[in-house]
DRENPA-3360 file (N, C-alpha, C; in nm, 2 decimals, always signed):
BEGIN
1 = XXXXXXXX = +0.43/-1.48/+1.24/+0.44/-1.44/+1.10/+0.40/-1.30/+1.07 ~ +0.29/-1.26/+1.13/+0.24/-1.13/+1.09/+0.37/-1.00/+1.21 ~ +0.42/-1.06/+1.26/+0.52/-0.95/+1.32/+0.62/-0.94/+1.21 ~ +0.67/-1.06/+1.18/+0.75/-1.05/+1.08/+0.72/-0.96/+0.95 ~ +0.62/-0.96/+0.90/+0.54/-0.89/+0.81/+0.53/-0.75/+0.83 ~ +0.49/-0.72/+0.97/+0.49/-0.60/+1.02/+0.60/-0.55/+1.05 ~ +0.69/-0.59/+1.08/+0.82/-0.51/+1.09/+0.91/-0.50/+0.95 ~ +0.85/-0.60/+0.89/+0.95/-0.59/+0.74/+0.86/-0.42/+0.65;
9 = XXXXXXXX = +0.76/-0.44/+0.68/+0.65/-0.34/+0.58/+0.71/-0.21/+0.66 ~ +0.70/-0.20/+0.84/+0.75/-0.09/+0.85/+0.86/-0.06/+0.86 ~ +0.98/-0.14/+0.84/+1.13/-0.06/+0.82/+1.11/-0.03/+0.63 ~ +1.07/-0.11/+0.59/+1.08/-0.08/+0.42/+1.05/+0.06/+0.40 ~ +0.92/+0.13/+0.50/+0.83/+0.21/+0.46/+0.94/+0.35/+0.49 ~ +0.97/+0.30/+0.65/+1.06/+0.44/+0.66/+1.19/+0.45/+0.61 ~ +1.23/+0.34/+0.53/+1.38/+0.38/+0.44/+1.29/+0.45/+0.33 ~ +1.20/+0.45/+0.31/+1.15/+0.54/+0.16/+1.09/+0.67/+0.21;
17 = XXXXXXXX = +1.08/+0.69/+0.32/+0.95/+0.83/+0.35/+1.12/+0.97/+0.35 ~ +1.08/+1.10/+0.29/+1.14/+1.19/+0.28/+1.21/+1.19/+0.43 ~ +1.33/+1.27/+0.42/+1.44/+1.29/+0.53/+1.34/+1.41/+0.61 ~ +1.25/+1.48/+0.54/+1.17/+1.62/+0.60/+1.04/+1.57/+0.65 ~ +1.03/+1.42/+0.69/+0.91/+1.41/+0.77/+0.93/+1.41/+0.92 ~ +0.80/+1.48/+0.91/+0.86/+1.51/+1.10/+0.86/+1.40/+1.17 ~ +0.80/+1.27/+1.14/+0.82/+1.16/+1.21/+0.81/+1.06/+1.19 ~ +0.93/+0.95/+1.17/+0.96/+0.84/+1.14/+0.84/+0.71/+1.13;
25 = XXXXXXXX = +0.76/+0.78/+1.20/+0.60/+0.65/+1.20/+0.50/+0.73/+1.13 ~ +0.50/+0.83/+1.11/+0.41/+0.92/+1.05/+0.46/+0.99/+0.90 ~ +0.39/+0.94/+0.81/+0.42/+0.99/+0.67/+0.36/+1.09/+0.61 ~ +0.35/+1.20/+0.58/+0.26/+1.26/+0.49/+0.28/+1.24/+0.35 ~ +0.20/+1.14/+0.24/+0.26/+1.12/+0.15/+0.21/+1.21/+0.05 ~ +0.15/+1.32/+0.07/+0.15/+1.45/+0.00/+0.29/+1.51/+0.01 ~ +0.37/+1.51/+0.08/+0.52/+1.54/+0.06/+0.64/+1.49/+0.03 ~ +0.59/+1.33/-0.01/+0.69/+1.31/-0.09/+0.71/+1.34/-0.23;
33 = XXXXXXXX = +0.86/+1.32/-0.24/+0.89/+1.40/-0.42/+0.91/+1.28/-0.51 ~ +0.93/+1.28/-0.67/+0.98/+1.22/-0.71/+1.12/+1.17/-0.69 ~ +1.21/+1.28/-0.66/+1.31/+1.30/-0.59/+1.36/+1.21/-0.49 ~ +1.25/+1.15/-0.38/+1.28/+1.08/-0.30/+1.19/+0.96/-0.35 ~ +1.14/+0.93/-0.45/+1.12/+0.79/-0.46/+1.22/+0.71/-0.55 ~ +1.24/+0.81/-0.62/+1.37/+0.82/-0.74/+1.47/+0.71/-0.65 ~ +1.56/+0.80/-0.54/+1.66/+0.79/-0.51/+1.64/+0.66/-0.41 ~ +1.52/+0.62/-0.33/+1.50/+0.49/-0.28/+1.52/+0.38/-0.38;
41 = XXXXXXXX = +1.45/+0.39/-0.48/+1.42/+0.29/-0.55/+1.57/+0.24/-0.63 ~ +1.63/+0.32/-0.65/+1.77/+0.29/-0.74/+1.89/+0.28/-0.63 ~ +1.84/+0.23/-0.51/+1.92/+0.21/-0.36/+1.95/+0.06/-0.40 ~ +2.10/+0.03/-0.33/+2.13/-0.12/-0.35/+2.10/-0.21/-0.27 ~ +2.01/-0.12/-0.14/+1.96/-0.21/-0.06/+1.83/-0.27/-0.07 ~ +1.82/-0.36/-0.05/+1.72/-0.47/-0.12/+1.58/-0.39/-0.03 ~ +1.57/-0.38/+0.08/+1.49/-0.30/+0.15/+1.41/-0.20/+0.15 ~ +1.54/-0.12/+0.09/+1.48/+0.01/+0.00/+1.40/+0.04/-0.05;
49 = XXXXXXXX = +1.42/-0.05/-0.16/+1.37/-0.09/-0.31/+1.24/-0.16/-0.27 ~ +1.21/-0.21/-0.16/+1.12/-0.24/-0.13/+0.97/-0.14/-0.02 ~ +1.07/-0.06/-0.02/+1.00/+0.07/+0.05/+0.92/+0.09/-0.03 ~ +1.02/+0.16/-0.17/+0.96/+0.20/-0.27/+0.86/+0.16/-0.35 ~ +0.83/+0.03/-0.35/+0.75/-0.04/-0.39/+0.58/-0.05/-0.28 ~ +0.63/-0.03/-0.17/+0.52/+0.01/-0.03/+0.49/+0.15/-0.09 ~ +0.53/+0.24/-0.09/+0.47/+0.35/-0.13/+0.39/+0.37/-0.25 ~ +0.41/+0.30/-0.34/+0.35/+0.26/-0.50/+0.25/+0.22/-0.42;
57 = XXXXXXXX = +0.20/+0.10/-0.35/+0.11/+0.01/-0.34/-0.01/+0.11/-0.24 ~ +0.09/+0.17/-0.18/+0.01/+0.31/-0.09/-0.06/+0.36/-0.21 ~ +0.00/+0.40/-0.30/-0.04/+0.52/-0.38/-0.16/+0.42/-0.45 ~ -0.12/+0.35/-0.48/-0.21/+0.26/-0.63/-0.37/+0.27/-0.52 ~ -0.39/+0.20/-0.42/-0.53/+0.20/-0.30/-0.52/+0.34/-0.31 ~ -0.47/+0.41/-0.31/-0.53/+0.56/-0.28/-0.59/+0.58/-0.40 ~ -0.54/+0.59/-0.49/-0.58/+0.65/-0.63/-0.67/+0.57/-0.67 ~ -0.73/+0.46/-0.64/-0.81/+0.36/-0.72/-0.97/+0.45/-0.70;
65 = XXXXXXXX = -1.02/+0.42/-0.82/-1.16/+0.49/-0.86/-1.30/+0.43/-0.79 ~ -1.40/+0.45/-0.79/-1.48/+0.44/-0.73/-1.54/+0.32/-0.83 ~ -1.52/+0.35/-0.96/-1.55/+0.21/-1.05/-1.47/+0.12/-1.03 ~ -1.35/+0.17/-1.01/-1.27/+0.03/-1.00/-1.30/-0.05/-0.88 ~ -1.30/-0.01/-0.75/-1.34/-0.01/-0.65/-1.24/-0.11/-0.59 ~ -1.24/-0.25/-0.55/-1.17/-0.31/-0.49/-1.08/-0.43/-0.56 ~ -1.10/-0.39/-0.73/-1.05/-0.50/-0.77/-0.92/-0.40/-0.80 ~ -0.80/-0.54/-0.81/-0.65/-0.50/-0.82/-0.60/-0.57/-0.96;
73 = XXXXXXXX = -0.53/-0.50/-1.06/-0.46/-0.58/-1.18/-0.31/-0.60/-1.13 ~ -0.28/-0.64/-1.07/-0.14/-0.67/-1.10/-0.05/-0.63/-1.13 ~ -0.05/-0.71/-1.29/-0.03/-0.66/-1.40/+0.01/-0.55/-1.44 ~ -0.09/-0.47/-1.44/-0.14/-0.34/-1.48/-0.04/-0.24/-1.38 ~ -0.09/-0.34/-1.24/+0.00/-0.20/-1.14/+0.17/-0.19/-1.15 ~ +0.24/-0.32/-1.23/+0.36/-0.36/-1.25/+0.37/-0.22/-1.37 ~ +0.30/-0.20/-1.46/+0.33/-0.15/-1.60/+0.32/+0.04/-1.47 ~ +0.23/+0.04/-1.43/+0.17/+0.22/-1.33/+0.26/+0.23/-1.25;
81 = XXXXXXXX = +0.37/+0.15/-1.22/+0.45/+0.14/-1.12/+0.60/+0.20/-1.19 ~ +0.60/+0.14/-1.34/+0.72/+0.17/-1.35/+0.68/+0.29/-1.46 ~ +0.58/+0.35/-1.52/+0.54/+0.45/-1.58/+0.56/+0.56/-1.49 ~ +0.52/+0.56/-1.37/+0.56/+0.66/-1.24/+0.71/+0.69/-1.21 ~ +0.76/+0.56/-1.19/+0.93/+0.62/-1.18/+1.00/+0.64/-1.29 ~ +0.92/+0.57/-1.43/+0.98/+0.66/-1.53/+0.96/+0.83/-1.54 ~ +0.85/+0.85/-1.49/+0.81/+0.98/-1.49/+0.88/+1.06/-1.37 ~ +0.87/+1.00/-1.30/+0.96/+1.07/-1.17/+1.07/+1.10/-1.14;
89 = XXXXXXXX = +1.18/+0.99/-1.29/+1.30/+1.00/-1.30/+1.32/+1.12/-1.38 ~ +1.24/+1.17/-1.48/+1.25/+1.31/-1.50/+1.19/+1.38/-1.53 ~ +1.14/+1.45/-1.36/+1.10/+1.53/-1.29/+1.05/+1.54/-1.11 ~ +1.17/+1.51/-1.07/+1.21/+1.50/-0.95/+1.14/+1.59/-0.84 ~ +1.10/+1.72/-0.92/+1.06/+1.80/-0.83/+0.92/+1.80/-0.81 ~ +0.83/+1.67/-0.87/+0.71/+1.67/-0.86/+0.65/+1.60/-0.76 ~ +0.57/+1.60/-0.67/+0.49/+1.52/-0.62/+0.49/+1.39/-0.64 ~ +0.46/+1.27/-0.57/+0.45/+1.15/-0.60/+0.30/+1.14/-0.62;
97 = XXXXXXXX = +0.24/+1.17/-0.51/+0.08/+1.19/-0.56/+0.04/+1.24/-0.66 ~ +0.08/+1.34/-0.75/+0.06/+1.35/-0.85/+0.12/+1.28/-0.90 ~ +0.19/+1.23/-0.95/+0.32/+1.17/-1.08/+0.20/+1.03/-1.08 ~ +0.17/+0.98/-0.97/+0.13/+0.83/-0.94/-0.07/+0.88/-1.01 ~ -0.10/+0.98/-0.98/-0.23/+1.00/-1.04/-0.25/+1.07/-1.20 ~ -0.11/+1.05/-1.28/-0.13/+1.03/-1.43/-0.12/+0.92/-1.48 ~ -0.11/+0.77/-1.37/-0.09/+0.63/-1.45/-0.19/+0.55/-1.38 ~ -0.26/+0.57/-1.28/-0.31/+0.48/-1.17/-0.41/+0.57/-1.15;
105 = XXXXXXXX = -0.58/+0.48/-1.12/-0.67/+0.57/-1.06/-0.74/+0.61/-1.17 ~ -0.78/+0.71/-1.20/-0.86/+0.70/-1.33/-0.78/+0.70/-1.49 ~ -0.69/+0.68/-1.48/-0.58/+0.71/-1.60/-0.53/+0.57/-1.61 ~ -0.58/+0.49/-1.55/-0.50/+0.30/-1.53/-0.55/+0.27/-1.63 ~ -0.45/+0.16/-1.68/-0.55/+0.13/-1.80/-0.60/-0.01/-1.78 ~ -0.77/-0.04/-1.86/-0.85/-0.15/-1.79/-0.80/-0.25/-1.79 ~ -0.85/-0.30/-1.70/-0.82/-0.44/-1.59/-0.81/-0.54/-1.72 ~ -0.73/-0.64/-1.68/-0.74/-0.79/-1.78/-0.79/-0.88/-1.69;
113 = XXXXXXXX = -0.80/-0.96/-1.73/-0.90/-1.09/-1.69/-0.85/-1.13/-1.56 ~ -0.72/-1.11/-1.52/-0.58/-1.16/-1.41/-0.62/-1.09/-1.33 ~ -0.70/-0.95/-1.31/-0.73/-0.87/-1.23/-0.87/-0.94/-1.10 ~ -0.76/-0.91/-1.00/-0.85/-0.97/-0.88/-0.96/-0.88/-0.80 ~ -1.07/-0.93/-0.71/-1.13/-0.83/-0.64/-1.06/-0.89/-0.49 ~ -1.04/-0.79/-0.39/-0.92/-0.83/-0.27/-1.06/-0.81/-0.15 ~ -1.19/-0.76/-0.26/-1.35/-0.83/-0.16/-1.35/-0.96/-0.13 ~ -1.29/-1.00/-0.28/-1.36/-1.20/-0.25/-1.24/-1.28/-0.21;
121 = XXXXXXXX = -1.10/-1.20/-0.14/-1.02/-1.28/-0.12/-1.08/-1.33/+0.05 ~ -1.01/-1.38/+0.13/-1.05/-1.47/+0.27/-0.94/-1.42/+0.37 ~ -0.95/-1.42/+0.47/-0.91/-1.42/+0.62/-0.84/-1.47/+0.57 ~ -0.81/-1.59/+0.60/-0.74/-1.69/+0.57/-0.60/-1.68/+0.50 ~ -0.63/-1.62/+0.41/-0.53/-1.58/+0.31/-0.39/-1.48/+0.42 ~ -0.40/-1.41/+0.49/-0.34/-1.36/+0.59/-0.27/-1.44/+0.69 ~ -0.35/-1.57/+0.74/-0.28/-1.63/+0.86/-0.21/-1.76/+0.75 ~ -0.20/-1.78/+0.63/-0.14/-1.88/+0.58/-0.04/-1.84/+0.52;
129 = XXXXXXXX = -0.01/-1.72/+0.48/+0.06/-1.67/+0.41/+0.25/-1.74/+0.44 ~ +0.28/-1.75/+0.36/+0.43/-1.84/+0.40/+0.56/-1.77/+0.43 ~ +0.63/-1.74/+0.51/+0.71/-1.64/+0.51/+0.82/-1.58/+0.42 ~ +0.79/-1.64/+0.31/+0.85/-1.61/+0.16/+0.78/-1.56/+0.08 ~ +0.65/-1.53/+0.12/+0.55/-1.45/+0.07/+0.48/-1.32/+0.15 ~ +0.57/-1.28/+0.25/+0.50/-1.22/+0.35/+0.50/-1.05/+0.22 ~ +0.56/-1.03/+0.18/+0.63/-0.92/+0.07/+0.50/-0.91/-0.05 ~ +0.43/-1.00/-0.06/+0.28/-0.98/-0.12/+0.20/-0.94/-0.07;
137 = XXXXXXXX = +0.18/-1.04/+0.06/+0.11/-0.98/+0.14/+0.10/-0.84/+0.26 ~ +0.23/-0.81/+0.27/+0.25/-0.63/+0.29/+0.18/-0.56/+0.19 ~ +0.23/-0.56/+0.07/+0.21/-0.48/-0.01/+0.05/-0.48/-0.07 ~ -0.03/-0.58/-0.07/-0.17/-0.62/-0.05/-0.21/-0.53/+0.07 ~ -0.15/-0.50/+0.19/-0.23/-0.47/+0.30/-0.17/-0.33/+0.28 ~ -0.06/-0.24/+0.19/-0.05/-0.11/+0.19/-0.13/-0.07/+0.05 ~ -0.15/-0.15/+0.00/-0.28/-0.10/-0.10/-0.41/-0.11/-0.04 ~ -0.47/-0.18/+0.05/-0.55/-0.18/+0.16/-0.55/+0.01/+0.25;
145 = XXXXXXXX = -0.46/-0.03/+0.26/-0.40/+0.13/+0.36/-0.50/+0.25/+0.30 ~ -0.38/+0.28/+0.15/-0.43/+0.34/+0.12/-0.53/+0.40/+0.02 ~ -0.61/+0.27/-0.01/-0.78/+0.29/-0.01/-0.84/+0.34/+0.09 ~ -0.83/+0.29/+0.23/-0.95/+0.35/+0.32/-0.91/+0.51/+0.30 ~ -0.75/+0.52/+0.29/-0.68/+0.67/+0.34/-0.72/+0.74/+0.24 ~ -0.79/+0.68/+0.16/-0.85/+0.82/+0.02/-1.01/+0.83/+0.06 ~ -1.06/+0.69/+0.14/-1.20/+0.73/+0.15/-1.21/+0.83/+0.25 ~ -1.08/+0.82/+0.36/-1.11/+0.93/+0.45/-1.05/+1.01/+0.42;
153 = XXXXXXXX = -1.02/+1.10/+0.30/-0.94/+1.18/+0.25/-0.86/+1.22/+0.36 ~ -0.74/+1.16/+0.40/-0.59/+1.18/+0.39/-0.48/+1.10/+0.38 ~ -0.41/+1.19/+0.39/-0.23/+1.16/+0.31/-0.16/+1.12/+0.41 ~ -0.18/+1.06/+0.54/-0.09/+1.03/+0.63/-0.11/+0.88/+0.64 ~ +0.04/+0.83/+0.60/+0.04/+0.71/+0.63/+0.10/+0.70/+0.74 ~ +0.01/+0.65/+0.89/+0.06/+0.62/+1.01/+0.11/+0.51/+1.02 ~ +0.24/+0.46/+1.04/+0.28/+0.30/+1.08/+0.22/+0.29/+1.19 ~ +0.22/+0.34/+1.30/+0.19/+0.28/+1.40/+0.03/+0.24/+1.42;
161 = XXXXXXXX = -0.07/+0.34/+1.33/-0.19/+0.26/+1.32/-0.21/+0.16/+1.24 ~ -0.13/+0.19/+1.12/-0.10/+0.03/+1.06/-0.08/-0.08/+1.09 ~ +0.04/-0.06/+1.18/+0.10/-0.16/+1.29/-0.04/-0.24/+1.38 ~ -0.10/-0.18/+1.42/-0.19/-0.19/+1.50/-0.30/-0.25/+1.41 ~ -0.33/-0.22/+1.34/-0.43/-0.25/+1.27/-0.42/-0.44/+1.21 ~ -0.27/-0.42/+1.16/-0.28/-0.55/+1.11/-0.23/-0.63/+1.24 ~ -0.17/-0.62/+1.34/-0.20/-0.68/+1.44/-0.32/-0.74/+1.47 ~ -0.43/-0.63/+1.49/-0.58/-0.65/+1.48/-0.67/-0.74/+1.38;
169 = XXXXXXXX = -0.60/-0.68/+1.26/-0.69/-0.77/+1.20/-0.58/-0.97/+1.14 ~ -0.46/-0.95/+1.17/-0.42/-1.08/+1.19/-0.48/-1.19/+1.30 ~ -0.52/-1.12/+1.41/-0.65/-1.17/+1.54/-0.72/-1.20/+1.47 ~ -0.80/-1.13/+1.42/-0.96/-1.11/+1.32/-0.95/-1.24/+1.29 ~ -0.89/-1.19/+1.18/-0.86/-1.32/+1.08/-0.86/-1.45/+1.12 ~ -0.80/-1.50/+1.22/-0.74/-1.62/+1.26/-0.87/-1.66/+1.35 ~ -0.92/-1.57/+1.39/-1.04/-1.59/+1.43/-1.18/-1.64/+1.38 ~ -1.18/-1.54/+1.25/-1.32/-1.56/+1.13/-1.21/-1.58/+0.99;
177 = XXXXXXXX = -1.16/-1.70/+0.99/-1.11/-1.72/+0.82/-1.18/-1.73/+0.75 ~ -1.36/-1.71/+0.70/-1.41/-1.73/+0.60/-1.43/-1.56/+0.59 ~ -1.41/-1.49/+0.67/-1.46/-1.31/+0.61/-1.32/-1.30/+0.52 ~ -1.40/-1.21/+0.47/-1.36/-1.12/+0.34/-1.25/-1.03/+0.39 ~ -1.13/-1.05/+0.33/-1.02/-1.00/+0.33/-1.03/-0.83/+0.37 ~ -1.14/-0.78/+0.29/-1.16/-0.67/+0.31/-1.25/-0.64/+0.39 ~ -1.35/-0.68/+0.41/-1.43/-0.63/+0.55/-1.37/-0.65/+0.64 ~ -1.25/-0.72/+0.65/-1.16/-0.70/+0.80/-1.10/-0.57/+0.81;
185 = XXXXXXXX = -1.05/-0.59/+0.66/-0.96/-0.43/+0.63/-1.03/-0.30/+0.69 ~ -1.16/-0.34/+0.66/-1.25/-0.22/+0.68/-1.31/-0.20/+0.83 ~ -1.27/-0.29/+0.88/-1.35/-0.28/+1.05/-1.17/-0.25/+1.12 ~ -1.06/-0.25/+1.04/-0.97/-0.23/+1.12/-0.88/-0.08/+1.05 ~ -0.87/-0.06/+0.92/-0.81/+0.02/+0.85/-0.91/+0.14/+0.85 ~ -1.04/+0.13/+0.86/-1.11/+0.27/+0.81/-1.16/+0.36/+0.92 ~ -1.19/+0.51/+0.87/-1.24/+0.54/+0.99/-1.38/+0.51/+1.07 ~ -1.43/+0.46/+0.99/-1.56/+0.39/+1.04/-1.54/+0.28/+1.09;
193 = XXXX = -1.48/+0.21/+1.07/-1.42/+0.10/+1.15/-1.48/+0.08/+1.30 ~ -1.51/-0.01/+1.36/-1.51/-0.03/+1.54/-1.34/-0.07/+1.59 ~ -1.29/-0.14/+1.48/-1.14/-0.15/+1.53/-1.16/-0.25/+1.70 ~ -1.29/-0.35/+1.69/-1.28/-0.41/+1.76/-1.30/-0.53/+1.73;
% end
């Protein structure tokens, strides 16, 4: 299940990363444009569209505030998701990181009650996941991504340590189902991590 997961997260990711990255597993997402989220997203391939939606969830964990910390609105990210591609749809030539840090991150607006912390979710939640839900749970673990990638201030989304990671921490997990969704995230996503 979690290969399946992992290979759906990483083809989605590189149908959305700019034609100018120098490497198809390596993203710098300080160089994507609106331009190229624009044009993934309004792709008729169902995949695409799902890239696009990986790179939001990138963005949304990166930009999350130090108050906000680990809790996620949903909600909220549905309304910052499409405020950004509204915004991106006109003005193409802007950064996504920026476009995505006038709706998300300290400009989000507060959490509703629906708003979860992805601290108190469980191990568990990873090895049960159904394979008609694997598309939540991606996008849960690229909002994961990139949170640690703003604590370690940078912009490179690696698939292949991604790859690796949730490999690692799908082991983890299946191993310790009562830890915290996120302290896995963090012993395998951060750079403090033992990643063992």
């Amino acid at each position: 299940m979690m290969r399946t997961l992992l290979s759906a997260v990483t083809a989605a990711l590189l149908l959305a990363t700019s034609p100018n990255s120098a490497s198809a597993d390596m993203i710098d997402a300080s160089t994507l444009t609106c331009h190229d989220l624009i044009e993934t997203a309004a792709s008729s391939e169902k995949s695409s569209v799902y890239g696009a939606t990986v790179v939001l969830y990138w963005m949304a964990g990166y930009q999350a505030t130090a108050e906000q910390g680990t809790v996620v609105d949903f909600d909220n990210l549905s309304k910052e998701f499409a405020a950004t591609t509204e915004f991106c749809g006109k003005n193409p030539t802007v950064g996504v990181m920026s476009a995505s840090e006038k709706f998300m991150g300290e400009n989000a607006e507060d959490q509703t009650p629906k708003a979860i912390d992805l601290a108190i979710l469980k191990c568990e939640a990873v090895n049960t996941t159904k394979d008609d839900e694997t598309d939540g749970l991606g996008q849960i673990l690229m909002w994961l991504a990139g949170y640690h990638a703003s604590v370690a201030k940078s912009t490179v989304i690696d698939m292949d340590k991604f790859g690796e990671s949730v490999t690692k921490m799908a082991t983890y997990c299946a191993e310790n189902p009562q830890m915290g969704l996120f302290t896995a995230s963090e012993k395998f996503m951060s750079e403090e991590g033992d990643g063992e």
